[in-house]
N, C-alpha and C positions, 0 to 999 in steps of 0.2 A: 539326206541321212536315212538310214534303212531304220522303218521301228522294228522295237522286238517281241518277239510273242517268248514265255516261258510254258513249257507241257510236261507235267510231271506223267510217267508211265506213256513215256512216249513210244514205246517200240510197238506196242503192240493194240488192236483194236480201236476203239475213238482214239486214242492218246496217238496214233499213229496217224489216223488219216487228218487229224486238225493236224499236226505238224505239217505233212505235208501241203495241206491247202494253204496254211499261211505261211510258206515257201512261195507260194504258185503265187503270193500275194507281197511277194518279195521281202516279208518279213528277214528279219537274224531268227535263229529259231533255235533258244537252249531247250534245253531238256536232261531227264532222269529216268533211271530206270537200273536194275541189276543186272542185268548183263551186258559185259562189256562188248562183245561180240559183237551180240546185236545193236548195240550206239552206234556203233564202228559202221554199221552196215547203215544206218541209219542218217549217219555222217555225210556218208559216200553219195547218197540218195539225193538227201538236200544240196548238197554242193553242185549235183548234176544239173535239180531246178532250180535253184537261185546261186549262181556262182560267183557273185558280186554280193552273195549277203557272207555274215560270220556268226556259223553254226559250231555252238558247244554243247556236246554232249557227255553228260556226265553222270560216272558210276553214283547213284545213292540209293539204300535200301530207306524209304521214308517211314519207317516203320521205329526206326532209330533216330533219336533228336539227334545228336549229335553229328550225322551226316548229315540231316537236314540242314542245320547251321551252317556248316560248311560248303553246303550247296550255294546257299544263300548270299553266301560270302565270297563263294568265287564269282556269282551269278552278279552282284553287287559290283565286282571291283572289273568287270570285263564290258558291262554295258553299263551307259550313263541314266539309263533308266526302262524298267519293262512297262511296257505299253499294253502288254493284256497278256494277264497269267490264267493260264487253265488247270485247276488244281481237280485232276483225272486220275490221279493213282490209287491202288487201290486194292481190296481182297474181298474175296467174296468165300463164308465156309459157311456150311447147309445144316441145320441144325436147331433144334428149339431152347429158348431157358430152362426149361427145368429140365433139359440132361446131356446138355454140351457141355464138352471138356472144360474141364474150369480154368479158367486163362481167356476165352474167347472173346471172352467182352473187353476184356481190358488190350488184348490184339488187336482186334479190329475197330477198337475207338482211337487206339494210336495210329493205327495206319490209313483209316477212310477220313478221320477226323483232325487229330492232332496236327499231322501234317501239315494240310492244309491251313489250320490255325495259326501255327508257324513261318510257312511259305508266304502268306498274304499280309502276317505281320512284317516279314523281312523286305516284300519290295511295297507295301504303303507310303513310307515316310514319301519317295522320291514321287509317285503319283499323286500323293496331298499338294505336295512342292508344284507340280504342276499345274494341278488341276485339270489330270486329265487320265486314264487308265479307264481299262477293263478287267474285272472278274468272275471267272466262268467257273462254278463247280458243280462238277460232272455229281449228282445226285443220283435219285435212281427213282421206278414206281414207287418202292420200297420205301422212302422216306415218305409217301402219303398212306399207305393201305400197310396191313398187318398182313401174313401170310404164310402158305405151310411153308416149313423149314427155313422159314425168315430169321428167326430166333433173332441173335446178338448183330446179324448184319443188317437186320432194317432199324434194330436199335440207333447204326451207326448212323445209317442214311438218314436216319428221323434227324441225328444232331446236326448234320451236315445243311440239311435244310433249316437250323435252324440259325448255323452260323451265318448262312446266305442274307436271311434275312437281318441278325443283329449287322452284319457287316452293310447291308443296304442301307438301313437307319443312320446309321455311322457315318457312310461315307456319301451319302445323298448332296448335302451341300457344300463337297471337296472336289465335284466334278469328275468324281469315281462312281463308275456304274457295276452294277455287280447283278449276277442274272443264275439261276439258279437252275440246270439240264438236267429232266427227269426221264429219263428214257425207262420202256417197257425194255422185254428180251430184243435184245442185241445181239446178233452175229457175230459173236468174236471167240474166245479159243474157251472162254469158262461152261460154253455151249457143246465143246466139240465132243462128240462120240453121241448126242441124243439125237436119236432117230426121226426126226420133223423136216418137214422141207425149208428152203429158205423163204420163201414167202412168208411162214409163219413167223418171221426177224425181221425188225428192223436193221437197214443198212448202214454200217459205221458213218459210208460218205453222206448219208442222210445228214445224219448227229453234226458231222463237221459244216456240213453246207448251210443248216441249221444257225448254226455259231457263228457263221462267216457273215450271213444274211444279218444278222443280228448285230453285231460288231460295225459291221456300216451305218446301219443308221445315224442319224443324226446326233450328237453330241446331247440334244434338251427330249431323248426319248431313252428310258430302261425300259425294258423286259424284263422284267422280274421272274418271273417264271416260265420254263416252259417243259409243255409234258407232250411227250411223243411215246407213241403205244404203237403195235404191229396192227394195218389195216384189220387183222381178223380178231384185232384182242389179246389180252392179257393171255399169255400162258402159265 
């Protein structure tokens, strides 16, 4: 029986290339994301590498509980149990406290954080049952250093690091490991139009290979954290 990996913001950046790897690792491989298009294409992709697994891809803006839920619920009633969910979705808006639009915090804590709050409460129960899951969420430098125009998004990533860790405490003697990815600047579309070479990014397949390495390990090893920066440093 095929396990399954769940990847919120799958289509695009990390969320895309850990999909695809755990394809290449014969996972089932649901996912999220707002454009259907792109699922679609996404769909097509998976099926090409693993065409013996059963790939769902599904419209949800995670930013709204109430898709969430119903993620959660189709995601629940289609597989018997997710075997490693990576809560990757996500927004990123540039800006400091004291003069970003007012809403921002309360945006971006439902979308980087709540989320994932919700999603990881919706497939625990069946991983407790097991005793056995992975949880990966995509963090960022941001949740360790403060920084210009970090404003209300490193606020998010601070919490997200810090559900990582309530949720390690938690789930430590359930046979639920849970692992915290802090990646520096990443090569992906929130980067595109600035004038740097890629050298100065880290590579998404990095992040995913990263995860994948990780995920093998032995069943009596976490990784609790880990922090990946561009060979040249923070930008």
């Amino acid at each position: 029986m095929h396990k399954t990996v769940v990847v919120t913001g799958c289509t695009k950046g990390i969320g895309l290339a850990v999909a695809e790897t755990f394809a290449h690792m014969g996972f089932n491989v649901a996912g999220c994301a707002r454009n259907k298009t792109e699922l679609n294409q996404l769909a097509e992709k998976l099926n090409a590498i693993n065409p013996s697994g059963k790939h769902a891809m599904l419209v949800c803006d995670v930013s709204k509980t109430d898709e969430v839920k119903s993620f959660i619920e189709t995601i629940n009633n289609t597989y018997p149990k997710v075997d490693v969910l990576v809560n990757n979705a996500g927004v990123f808006i540039p800006g400091k406290v004291i003069d970003e639009k007012e809403g921002t915090l309360e945006h971006l804590l439902q979308t980087n954080v709540a989320s994932a709050y919700y999603i990881s409460r919706g497939f625990l129960p069946a991983m407790m049952q097991a005793e056995s899951g992975h949880i990966f969420n995509i963090c960022s430098i941001a949740s360790l250093q403060a920084y210009e125009a970090g404003g209300s998004y490193s606020i998010s990533k601070f919490a997200m690091l810090g559900l990582s860790k309530q949720l390690r405490y938690e789930l430590k003697t359930h046979g639920v490991r849970v692992t915290a990815v802090m990646p520096g600047a990443t090569l992906t579309n929130s980067w595109a139009g600035v004038d740097l070479p890629a050298n100065r990014f880290i590579q998404v397949d990095d992040v995913a290979k990263t995860i994948k390495a990780v995920y093998e390990l032995s069943s009596s090893a976490d990784v609790e954290e880990i922090v990946i920066r561009p060979q040249l440093g923070d930008i």
